[in-house]
C-alpha positions in Angstrom: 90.1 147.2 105.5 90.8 145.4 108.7 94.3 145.0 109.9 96.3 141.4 110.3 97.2 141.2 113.7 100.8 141.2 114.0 101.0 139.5 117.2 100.4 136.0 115.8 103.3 136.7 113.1 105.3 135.5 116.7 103.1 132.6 117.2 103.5 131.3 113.4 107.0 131.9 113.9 107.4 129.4 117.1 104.7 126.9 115.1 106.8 126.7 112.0 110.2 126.3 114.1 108.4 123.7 116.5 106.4 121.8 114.4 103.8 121.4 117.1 101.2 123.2 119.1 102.9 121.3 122.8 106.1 122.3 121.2 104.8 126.1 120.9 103.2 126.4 123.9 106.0 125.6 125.9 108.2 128.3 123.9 105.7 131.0 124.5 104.7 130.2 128.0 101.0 129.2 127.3 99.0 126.7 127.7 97.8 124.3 125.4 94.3 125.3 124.8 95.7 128.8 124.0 98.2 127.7 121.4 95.2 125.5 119.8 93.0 128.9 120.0 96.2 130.9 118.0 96.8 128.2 115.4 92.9 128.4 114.7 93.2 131.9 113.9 96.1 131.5 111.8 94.6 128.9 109.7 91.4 131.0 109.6 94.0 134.4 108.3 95.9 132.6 106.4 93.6 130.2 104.6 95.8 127.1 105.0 95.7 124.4 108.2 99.6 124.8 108.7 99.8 121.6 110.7 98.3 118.9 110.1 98.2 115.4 111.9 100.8 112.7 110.4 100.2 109.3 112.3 100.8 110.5 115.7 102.8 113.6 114.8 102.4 117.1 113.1 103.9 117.9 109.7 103.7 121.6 108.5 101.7 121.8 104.9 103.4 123.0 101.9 102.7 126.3 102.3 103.7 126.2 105.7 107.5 125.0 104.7 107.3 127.9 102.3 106.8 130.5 104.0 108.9 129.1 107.0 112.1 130.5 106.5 110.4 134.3 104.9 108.2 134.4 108.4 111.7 133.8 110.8 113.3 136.6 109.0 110.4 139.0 109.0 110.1 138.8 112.9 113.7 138.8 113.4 113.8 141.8 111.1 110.8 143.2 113.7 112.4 143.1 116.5 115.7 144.4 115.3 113.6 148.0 114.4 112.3 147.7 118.2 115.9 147.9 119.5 117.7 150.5 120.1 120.0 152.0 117.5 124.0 151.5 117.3 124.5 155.8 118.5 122.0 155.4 120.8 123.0 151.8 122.0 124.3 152.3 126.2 125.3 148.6 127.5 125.0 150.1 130.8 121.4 150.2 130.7 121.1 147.5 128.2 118.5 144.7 129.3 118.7 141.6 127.6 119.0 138.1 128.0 121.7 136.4 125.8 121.9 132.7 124.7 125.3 131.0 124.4 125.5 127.5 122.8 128.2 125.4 124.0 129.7 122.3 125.9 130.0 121.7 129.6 133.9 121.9 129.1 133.8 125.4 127.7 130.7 126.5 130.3 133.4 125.5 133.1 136.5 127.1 131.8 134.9 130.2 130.4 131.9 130.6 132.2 132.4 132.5 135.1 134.8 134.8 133.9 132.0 135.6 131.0 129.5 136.4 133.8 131.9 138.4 135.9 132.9 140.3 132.4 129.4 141.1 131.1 128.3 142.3 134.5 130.8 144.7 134.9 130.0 146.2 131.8 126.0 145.7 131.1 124.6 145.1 134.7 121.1 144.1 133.5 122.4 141.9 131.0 121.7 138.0 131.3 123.7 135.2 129.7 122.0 132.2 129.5 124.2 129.1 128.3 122.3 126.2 126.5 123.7 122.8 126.5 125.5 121.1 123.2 124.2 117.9 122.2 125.1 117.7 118.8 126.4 119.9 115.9 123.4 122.0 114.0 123.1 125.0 112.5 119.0 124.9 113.5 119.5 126.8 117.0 120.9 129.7 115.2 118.9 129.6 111.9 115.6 129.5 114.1 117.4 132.2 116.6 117.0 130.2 119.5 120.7 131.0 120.6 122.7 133.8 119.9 125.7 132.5 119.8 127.4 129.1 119.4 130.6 128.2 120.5 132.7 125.0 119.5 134.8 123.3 116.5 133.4 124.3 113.1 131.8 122.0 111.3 129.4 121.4 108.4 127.1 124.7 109.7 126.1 126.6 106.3 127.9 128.8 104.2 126.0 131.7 105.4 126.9 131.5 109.5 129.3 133.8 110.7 132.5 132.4 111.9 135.2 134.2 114.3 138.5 132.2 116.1 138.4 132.6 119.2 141.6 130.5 120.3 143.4 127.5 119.5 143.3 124.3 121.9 144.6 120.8 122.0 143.8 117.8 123.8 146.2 116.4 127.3 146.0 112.9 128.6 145.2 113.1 132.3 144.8 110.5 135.1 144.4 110.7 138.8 147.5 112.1 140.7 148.9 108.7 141.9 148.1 106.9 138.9 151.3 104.7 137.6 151.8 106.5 134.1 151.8 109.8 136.6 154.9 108.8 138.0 156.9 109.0 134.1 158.8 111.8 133.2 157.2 111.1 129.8 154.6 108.7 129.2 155.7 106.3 125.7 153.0 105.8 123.5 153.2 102.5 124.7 152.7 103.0 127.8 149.7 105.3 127.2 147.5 102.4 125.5 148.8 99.7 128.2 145.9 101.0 130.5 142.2 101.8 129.7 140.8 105.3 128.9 137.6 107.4 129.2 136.4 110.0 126.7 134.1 112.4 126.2 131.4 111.8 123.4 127.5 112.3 122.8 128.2 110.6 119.3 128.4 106.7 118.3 132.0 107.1 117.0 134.1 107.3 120.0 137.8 107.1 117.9 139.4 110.3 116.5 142.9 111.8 115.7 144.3 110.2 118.9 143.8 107.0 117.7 144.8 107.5 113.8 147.9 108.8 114.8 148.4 105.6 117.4 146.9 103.0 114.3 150.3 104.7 111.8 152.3 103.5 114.9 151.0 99.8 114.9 149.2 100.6 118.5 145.5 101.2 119.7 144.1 102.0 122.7 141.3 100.4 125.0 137.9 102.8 125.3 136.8 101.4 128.2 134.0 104.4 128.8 132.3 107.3 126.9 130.5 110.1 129.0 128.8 113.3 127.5 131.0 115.6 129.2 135.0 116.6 129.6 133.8 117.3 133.2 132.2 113.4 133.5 135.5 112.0 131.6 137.8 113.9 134.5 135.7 112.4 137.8 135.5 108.9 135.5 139.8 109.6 135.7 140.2 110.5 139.2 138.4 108.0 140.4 139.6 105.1 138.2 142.7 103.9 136.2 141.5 105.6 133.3 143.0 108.1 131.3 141.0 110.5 129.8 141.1 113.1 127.2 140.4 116.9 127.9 141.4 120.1 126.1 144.2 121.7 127.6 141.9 125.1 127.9 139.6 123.5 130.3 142.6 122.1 132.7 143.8 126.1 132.8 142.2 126.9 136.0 141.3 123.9 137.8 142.7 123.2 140.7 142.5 119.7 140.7 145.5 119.3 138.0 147.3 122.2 139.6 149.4 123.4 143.0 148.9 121.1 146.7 145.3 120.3 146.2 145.5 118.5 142.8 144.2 115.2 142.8 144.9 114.9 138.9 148.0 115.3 136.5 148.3 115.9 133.1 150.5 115.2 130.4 151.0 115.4 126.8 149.8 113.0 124.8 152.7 110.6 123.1 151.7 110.9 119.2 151.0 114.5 117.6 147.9 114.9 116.5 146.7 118.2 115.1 145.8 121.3 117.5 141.9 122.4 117.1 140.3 126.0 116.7 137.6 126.7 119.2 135.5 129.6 117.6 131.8 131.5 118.0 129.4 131.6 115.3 126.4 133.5 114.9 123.8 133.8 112.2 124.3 136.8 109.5 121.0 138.8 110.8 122.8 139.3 114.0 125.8 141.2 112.4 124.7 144.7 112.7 123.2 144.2 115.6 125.1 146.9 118.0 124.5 144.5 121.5 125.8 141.3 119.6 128.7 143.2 118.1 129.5 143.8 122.3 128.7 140.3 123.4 131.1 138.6 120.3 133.9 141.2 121.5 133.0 140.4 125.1 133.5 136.7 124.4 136.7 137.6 122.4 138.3 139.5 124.9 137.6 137.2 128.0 138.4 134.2 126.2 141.5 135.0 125.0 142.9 136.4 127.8 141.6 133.3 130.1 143.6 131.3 127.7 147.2 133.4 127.7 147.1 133.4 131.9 
């Protein structure tokens, strides 16, 4: 009896999670042609076309959506016998690249002292962070990241979920700004000019602007940018006041000492604080090098955040 070939278990893996043989080929560094050739053999192995042409697009068949999920956990499950075991696990030697998930605020706060951390202790070890656009439990479900890092929200019962610290969110404007001359900026005050946040979503209002609205008083968004980096040049170059976590202000030295060019303050209604954690998917859990990079990202975070 001849033997499946187990390679293109990967390929049907990147197919399924893609939807698309362009979509594929970029994931697996080939070319187009040679994706074509691999989803030719699948169909011929499997006895099912697995794609097939929608309008312009490519849907997967029924079969294919059945046996999506199975086929991710299978090849996840194969390469977690190809690793090394937990006894025989030595981060010093470890190569490996790692995928963080998270938001050009938390990339620029945490970042480098991630980098400097994992070095020290797993030379050979990569971290690769992948930018946030929106909220989804798909980039770990289809283990495309690692780990994700950010406010919980609606991500599956089954992700993993660990605190990593608690934040809230400053007011902050250029350093001779008006409202940067008050001892303590009044709620009134704070809405009197314009402001800039940071938001890849339609909605732009939150808590900030609840807790103004049970005053009688709202605030003028006169700008949204994607990042809490964007929302702080939009500040320092403007009469805006923007919104930042106080986390990502810890070490930069444009709100702090003689070269800050930025001050921030404390925003004049309460609102309630926010708990940044990481979240991984459950197949990771045993996994002796995750279990060091969630610690890792434990340690360094916490103790960026009580300096």
């Amino acid at each position: 009896m001849t033997e499946p070939d187990l390679n293109l278990l990967i390929a049907l893996d990147v197919l399924l999670a893609e939807g698309s043989v362009a979509g594929a080929a970029r994931r697996l560094n080939l070319s187009a042609s040679a994706m074509s050739r691999t989803l030719s053999r699948l169909r011929a192995v499997t006895n099912d076309p697995i794609l097939v042409r929608a309008g312009r697009n490519m849907v997967l068949t029924p079969y294919a959506e059945q046996i999506r999920e199975r086929t991710q956990n299978t090849v996840f499950a194969a390469r977690a016998i190809l690793r090394p075991a937990a006894s025989e696990l030595n981060i010093a030697t470890l190569q490996r690249t790692f995928t963080i998930r998270a938001n050009d605020g938390f990339v620029e706060a945490f970042g480098a002292a991630l980098i400097a951390a994992a070095a020290n202790e797993a030379p050979l070890v990569r971290l690769r962070f992948a930018p946030k656009s929106e909220k989804s439990s798909r980039h770990l479900r289809e283990g495309l990241v690692d780990l994700e890092v950010g406010v919980l929200s609606d991500m599956g019962p089954e992700i993993r979920l660990q605190a990593l610290f608690r934040d809230r969110f400053v007011a902050v404007v250029r350093k001779d700004h008006p409202l940067a001359r008050e001892a303590k900026v009044s709620a009134s005050q704070y809405v009197s000019y314009g402001h800039v946040v940071a938001s890849r979503h339609e909605t732009l209002n939150g808590p900030v602007d609840e807790a103004l609205a049970e005053i009688g008083l709202e605030r003028n968004i006169a700008a949204a940018v994607p990042s809490f980096p964007a929302a702080l040049a939009v500040a320092q170059a403007s009469d805006l006041v923007a919104l930042v976590p106080a986390s990502f202000l810890n070490h930069q030295r444009i709100v702090e000492g003689a070269a800050a060019t930025l001050r921030a303050f404390e925003l004049p209604v309460k609102t309630s604080g926010i708990t940044i954690s990481q979240m991984w998917h459950p197949r990771s859990e045993v996994d002796a090098a995750h279990r060091w990079l969630r610690q890792l990202v434990l340690s360094v975070c916490r103790q960026r955040v009580a300096e």
